[in-house]
DONU-685087 format. One record per residue (C-alpha): chain; y, z, x. Coordinates in steps of 0.05 Angstrom, whole numbers, plus 5000, padded with zeros to 4 digits. Layout:
# residues N
<r><ch>A</ch><y>Y</y><z>Z</z><x>X</x></r>
...
END
This chain:
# residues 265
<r><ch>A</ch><y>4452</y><z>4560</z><x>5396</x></r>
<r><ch>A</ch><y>4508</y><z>4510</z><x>5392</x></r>
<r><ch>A</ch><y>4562</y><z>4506</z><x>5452</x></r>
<r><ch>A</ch><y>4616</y><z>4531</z><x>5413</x></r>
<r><ch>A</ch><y>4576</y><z>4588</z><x>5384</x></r>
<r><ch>A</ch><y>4556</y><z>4610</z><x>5465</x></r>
<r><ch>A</ch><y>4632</y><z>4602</z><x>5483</x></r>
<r><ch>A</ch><y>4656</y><z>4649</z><x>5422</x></r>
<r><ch>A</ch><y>4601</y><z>4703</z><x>5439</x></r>
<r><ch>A</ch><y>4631</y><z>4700</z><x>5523</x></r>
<r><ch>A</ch><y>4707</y><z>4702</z><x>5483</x></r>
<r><ch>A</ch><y>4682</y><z>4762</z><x>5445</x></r>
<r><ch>A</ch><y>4671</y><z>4810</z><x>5508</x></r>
<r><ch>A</ch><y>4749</y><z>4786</z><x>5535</x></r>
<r><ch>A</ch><y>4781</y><z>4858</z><x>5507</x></r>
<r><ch>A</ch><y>4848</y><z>4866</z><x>5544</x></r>
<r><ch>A</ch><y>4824</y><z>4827</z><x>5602</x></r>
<r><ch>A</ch><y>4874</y><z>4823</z><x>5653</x></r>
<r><ch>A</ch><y>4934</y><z>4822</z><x>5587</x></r>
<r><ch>A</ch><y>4884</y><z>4774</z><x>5550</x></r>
<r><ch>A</ch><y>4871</y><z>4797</z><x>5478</x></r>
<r><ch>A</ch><y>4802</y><z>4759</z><x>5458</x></r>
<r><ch>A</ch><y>4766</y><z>4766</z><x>5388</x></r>
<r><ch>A</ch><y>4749</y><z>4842</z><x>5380</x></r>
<r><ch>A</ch><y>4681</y><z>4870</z><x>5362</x></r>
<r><ch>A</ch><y>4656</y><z>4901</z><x>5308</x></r>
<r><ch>A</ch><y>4676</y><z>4969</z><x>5298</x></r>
<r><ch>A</ch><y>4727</y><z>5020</z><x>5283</x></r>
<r><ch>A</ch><y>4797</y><z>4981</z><x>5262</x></r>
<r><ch>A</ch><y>4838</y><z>4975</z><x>5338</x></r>
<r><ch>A</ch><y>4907</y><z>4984</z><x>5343</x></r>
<r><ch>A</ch><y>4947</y><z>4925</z><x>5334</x></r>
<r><ch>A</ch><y>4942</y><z>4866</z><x>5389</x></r>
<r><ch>A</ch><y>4995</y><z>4842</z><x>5435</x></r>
<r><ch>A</ch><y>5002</y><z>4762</z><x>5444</x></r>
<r><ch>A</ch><y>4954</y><z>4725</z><x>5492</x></r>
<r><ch>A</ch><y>4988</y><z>4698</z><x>5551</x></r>
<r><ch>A</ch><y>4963</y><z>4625</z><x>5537</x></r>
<r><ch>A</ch><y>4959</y><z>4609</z><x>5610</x></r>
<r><ch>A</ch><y>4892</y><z>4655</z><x>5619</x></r>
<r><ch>A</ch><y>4862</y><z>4630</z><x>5547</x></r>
<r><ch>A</ch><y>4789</y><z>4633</z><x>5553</x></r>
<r><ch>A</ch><y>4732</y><z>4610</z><x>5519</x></r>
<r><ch>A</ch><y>4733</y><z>4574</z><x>5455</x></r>
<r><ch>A</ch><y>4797</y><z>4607</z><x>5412</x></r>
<r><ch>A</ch><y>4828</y><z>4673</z><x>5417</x></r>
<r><ch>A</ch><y>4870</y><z>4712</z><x>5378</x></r>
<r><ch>A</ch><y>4943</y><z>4713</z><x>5405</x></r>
<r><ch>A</ch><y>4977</y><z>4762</z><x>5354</x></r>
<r><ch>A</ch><y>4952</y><z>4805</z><x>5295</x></r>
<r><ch>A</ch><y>5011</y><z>4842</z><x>5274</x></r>
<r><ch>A</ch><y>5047</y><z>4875</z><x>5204</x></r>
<r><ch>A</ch><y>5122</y><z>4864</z><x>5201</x></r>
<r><ch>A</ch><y>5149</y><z>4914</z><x>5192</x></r>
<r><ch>A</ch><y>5097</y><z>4965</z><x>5223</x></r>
<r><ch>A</ch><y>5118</y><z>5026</z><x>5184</x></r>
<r><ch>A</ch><y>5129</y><z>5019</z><x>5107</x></r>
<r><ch>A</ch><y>5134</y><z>5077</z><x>5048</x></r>
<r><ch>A</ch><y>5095</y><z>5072</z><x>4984</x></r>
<r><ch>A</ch><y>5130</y><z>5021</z><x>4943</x></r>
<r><ch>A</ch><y>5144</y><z>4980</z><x>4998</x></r>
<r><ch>A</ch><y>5107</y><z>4913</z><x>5025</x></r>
<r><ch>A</ch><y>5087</y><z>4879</z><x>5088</x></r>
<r><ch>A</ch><y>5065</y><z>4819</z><x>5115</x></r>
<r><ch>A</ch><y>5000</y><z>4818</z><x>5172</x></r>
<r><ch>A</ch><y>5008</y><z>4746</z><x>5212</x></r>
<r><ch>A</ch><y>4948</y><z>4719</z><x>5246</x></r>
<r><ch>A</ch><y>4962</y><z>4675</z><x>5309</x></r>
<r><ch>A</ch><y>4897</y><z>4636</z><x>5341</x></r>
<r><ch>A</ch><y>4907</y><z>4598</z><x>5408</x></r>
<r><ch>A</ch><y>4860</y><z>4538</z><x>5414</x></r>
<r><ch>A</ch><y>4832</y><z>4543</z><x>5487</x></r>
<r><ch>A</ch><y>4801</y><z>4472</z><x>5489</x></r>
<r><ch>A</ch><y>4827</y><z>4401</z><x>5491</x></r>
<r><ch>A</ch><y>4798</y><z>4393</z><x>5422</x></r>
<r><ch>A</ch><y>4803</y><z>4411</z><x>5347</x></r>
<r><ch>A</ch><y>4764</y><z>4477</z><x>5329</x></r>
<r><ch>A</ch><y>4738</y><z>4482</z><x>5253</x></r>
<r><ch>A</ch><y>4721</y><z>4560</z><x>5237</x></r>
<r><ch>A</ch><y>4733</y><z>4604</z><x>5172</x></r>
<r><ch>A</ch><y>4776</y><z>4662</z><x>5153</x></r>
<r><ch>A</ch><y>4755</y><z>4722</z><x>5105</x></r>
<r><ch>A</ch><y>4818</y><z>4769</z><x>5100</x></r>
<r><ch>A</ch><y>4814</y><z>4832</z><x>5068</x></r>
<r><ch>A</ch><y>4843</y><z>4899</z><x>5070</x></r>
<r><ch>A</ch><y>4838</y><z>4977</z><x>5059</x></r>
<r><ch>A</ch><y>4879</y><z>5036</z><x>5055</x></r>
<r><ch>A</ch><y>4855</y><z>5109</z><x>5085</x></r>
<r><ch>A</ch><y>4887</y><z>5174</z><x>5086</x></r>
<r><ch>A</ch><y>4872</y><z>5238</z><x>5108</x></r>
<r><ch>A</ch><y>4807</y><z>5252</z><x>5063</x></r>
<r><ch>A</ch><y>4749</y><z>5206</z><x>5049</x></r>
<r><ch>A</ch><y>4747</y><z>5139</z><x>4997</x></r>
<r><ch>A</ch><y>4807</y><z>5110</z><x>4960</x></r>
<r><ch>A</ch><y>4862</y><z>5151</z><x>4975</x></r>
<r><ch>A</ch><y>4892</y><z>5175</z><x>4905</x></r>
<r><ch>A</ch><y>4946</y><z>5120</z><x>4875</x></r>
<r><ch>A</ch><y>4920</y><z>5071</z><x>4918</x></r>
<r><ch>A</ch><y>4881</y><z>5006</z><x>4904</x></r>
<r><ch>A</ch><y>4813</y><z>4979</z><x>4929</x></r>
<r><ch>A</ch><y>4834</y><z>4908</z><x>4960</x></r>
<r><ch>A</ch><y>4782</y><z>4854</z><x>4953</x></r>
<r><ch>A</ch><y>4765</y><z>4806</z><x>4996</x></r>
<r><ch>A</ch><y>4811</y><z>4736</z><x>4991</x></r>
<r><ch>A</ch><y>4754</y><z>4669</z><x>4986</x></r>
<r><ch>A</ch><y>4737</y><z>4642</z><x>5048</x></r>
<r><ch>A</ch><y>4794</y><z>4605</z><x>5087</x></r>
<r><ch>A</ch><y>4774</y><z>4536</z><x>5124</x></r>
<r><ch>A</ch><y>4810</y><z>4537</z><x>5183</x></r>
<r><ch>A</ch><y>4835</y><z>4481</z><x>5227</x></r>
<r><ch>A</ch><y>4853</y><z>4499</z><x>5304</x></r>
<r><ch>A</ch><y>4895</y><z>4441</z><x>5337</x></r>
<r><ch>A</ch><y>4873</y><z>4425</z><x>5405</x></r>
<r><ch>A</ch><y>4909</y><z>4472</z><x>5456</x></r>
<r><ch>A</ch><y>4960</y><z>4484</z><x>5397</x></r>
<r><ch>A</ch><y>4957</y><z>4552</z><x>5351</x></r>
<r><ch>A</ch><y>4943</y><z>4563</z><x>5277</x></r>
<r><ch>A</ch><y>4984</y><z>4612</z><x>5245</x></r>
<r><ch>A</ch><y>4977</y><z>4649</z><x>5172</x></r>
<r><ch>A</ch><y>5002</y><z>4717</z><x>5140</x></r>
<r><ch>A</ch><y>4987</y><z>4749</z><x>5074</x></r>
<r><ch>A</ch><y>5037</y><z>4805</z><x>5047</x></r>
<r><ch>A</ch><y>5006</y><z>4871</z><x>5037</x></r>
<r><ch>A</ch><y>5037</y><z>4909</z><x>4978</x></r>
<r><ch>A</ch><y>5042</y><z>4993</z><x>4982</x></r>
<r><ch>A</ch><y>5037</y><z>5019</z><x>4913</x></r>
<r><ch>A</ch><y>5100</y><z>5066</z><x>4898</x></r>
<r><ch>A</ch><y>5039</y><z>5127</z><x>4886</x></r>
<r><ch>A</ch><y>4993</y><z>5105</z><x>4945</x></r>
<r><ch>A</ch><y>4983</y><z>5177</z><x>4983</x></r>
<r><ch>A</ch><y>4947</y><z>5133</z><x>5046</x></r>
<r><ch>A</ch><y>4971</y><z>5138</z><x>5109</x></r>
<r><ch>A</ch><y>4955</y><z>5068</z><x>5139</x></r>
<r><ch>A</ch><y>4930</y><z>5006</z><x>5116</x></r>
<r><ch>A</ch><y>4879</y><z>4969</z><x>5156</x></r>
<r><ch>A</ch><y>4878</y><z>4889</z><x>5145</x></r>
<r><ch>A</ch><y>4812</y><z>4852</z><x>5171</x></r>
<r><ch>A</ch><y>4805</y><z>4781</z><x>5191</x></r>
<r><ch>A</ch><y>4728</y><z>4764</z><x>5188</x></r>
<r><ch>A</ch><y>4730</y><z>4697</z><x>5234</x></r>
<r><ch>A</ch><y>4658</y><z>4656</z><x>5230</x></r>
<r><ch>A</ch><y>4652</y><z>4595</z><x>5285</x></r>
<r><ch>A</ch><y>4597</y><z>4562</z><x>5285</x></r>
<r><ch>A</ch><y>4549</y><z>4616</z><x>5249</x></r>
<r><ch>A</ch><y>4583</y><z>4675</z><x>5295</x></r>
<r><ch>A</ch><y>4631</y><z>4718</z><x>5252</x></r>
<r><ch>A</ch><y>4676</y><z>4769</z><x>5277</x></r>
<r><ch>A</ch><y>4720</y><z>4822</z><x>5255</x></r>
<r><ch>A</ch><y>4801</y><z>4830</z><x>5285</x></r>
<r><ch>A</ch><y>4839</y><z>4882</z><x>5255</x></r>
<r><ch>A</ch><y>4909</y><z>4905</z><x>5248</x></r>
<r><ch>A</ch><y>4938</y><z>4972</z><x>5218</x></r>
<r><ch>A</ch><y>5002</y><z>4984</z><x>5182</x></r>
<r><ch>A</ch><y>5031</y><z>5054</z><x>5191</x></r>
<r><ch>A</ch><y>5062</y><z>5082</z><x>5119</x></r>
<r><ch>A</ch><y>5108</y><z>5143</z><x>5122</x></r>
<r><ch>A</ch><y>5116</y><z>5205</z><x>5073</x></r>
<r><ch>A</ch><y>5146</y><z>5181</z><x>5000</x></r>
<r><ch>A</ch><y>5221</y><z>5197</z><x>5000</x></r>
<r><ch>A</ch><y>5256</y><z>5215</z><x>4941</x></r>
<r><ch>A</ch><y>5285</y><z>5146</z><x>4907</x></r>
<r><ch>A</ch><y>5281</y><z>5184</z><x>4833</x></r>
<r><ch>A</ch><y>5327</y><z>5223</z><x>4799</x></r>
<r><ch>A</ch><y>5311</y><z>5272</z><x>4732</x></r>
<r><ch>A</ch><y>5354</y><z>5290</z><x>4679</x></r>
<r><ch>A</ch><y>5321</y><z>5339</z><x>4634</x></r>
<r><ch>A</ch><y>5371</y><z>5346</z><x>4565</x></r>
<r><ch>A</ch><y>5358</y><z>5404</z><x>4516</x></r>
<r><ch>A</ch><y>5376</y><z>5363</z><x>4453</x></r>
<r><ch>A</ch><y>5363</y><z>5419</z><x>4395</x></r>
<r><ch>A</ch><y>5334</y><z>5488</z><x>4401</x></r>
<r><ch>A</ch><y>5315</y><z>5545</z><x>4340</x></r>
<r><ch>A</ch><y>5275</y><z>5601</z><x>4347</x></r>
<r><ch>A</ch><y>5205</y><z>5584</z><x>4372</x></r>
<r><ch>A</ch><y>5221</y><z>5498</z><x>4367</x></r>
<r><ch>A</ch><y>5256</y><z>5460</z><x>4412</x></r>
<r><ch>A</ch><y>5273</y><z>5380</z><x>4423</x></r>
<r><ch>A</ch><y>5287</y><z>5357</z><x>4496</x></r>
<r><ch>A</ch><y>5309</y><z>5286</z><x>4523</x></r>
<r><ch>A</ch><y>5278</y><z>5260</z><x>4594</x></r>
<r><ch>A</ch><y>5315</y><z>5212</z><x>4632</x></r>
<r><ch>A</ch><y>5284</y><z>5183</z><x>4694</x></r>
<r><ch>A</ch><y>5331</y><z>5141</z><x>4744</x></r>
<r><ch>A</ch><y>5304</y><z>5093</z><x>4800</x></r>
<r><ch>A</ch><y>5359</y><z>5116</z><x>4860</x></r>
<r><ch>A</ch><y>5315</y><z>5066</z><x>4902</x></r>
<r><ch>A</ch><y>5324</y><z>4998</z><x>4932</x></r>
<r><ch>A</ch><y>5251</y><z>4980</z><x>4903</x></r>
<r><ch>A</ch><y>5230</y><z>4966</z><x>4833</x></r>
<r><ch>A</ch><y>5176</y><z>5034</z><x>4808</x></r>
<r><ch>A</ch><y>5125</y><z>4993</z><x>4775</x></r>
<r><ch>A</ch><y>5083</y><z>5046</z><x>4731</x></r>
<r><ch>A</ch><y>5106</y><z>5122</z><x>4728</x></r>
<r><ch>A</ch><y>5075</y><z>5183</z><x>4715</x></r>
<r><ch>A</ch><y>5125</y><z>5248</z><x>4720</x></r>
<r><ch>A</ch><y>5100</y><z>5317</z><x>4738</x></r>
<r><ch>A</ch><y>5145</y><z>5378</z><x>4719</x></r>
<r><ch>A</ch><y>5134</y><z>5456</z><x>4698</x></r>
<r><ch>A</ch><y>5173</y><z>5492</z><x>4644</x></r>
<r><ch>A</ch><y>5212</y><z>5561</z><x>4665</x></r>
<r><ch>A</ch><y>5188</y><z>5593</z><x>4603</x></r>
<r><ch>A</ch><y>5130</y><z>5585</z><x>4553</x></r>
<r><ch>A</ch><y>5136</y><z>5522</z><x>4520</x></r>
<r><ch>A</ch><y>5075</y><z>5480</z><x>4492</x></r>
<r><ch>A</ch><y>5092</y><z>5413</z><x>4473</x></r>
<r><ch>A</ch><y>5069</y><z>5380</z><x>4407</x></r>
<r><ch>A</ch><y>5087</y><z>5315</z><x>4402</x></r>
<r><ch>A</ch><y>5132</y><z>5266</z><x>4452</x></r>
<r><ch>A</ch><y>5162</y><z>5191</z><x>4439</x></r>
<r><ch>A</ch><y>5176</y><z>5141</z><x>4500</x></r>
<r><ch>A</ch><y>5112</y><z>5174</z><x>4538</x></r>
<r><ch>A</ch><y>5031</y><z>5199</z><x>4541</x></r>
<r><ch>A</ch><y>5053</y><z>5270</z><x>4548</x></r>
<r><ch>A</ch><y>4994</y><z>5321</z><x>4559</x></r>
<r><ch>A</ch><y>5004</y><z>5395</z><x>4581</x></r>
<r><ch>A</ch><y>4960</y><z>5442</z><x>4630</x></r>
<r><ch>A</ch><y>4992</y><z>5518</z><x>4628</x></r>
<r><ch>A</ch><y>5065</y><z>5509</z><x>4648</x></r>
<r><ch>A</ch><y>5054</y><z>5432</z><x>4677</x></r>
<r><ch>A</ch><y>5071</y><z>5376</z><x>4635</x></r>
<r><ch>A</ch><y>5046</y><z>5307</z><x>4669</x></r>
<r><ch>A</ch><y>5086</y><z>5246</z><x>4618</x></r>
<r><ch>A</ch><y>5060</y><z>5177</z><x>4631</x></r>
<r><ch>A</ch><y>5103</y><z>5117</z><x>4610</x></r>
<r><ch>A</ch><y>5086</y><z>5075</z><x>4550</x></r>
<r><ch>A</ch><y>5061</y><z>4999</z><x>4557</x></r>
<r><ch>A</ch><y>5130</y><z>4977</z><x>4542</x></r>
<r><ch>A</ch><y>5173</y><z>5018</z><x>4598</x></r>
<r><ch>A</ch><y>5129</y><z>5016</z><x>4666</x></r>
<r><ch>A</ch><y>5174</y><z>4980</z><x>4706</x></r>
<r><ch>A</ch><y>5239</y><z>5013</z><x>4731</x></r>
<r><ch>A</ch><y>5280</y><z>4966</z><x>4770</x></r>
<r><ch>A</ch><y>5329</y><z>4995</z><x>4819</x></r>
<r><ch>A</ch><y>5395</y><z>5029</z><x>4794</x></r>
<r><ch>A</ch><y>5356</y><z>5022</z><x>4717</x></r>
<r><ch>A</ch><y>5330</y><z>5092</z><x>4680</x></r>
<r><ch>A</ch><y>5277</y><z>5103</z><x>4632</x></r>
<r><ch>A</ch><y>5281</y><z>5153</z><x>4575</x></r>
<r><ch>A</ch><y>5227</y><z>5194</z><x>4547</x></r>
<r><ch>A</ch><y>5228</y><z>5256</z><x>4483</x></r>
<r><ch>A</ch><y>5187</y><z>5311</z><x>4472</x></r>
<r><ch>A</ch><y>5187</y><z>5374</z><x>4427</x></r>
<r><ch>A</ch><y>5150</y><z>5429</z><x>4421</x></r>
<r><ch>A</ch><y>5145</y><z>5513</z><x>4409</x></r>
<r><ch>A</ch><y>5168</y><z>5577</z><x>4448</x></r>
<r><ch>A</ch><y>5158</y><z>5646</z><x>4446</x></r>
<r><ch>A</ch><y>5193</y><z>5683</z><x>4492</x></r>
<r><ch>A</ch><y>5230</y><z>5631</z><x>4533</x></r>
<r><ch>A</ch><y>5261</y><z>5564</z><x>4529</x></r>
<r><ch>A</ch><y>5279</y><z>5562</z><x>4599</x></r>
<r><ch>A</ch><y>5285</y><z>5481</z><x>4622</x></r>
<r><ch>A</ch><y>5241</y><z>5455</z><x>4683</x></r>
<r><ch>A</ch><y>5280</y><z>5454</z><x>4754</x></r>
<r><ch>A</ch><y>5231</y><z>5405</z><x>4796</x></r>
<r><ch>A</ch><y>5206</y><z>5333</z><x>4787</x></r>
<r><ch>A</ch><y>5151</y><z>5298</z><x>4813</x></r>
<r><ch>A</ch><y>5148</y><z>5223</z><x>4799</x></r>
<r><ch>A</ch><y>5095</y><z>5180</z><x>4828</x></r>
<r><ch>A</ch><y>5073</y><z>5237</z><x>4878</x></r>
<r><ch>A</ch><y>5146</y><z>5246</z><x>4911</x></r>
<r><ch>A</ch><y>5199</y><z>5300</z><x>4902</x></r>
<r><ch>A</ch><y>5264</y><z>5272</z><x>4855</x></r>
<r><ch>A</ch><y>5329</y><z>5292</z><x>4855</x></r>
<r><ch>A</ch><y>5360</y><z>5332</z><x>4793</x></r>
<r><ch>A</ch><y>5413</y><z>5303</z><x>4756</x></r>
END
């Protein structure tokens, strides 16, 4: 085995060693790493910092994982860099809304002598992502020994950045016509929508403009068109349907978009 490869395995075992933070074993993703004091570095290169900034996001939000590497010898260290990511929650697989992240190509990697390499990525939560973290992965390979760092970005509950405004624009016994106007009241664009809402009475909707609108009992689940996907902040979509009643036209009272709670206009 080659010198550098003995010297990474001995860095490897360095976990938290007296405030040193080495290259982590494989395993279960580790909380997120504090800087190496470079006076202690040890071995062949170790991983200052692996951090998000921010730490805590909400869906629809971003943020950016840094890498630092501190260079423990007097000369240049050549390694590799596979980054990749993925998002849990509280059940099993792909939380729903969510996206499977694959891996980025290989990164060659220069590490000065004594000096420090650093490189982030941005991490992007989408707006319907029900996960509550999201763990990036460094896989580091030097010289044919590769090993996994992690670092884990907290993301809090939705809050409501959506307001509804459901219009009744014609009604006649048994028919109806409503309008459906949705409002972005967030500071980040809503890139894809799909609005959840239940009529008060018994209306079954037969045909909608502006939207995929489909119906299960008193829910009503409209999805927006190729064209109108992308609500920018302070912007509004608009959306028709129509449909038949029996014994009640009562209008819906609560709106879901994306999996959080909006406001009612």
């Amino acid at each position: 085995m080659r010198r550098d490869s003995l010297m990474l395995v001995r860095t490897v075992i360095l976990v938290l060693l007296g405030g040193v933070v080495a290259l982590l074993p494989a395993g279960p993703a580790t909380a997120q790493v504090t800087p190496a004091d470079a006076t202690t570095c040890t071995g062949t290169v170790q991983v200052a910092s692996f951090t998000f900034s921010p730490a805590t996001v909400r869906p629809g939000q971003s943020s950016v994982a840094t890498l630092v590497l501190q260079n423990c010898t007097a000369v240049d260290q050549q390694l590799s860099l596979v980054w990749y990511g993925s998002f849990t929650g509280t059940g099993t697989g792909v939380p729903q809304g969510c996206a499977n992240i694959d891996p980025l190509p290989p990164l060659p990697v220069t590490v000065p002598a004594s000096g420090r390499y650093s490189h982030g990525f941005s991490y992007q939560v989408p707006s319907s992502c029900t996960a509550t973290k999201l763990t990036a992965t460094v896989n580091i390979n030097m010289g044919g020994t590769t090993v996994p760092i992690h670092a884990v970005l907290a993301i809090g509950s939705a809050v409501p950045t959506c307001s509804v405004a459901y219009q009744r624009q014609s009604e006649w016994s048994g028919g109806f016509q409503a309008s459906v106007t949705v409002t972005n009241t967030g500071s980040a664009a809503i890139s894809g929508w799909t609005l959840v809402f239940a009529f008060g009475g018994d209306q079954m909707v037969t045909s909608a403009y502006n939207a995929t609108v489909s119906q299960s009992g008193a829910t009503v689940t409209a999805v927006n068109a190729s064209y109108n996907g992308l609500i920018a902040p302070g912007n509004a979509v608009n959306f028709g349907i129509g449909g038949t009643w029996h014994a009640s036209d009562a209008p819906p009272t609560a709106f879901r978009l994306n999996g959080g709670t909006c406001t009612t206009a």
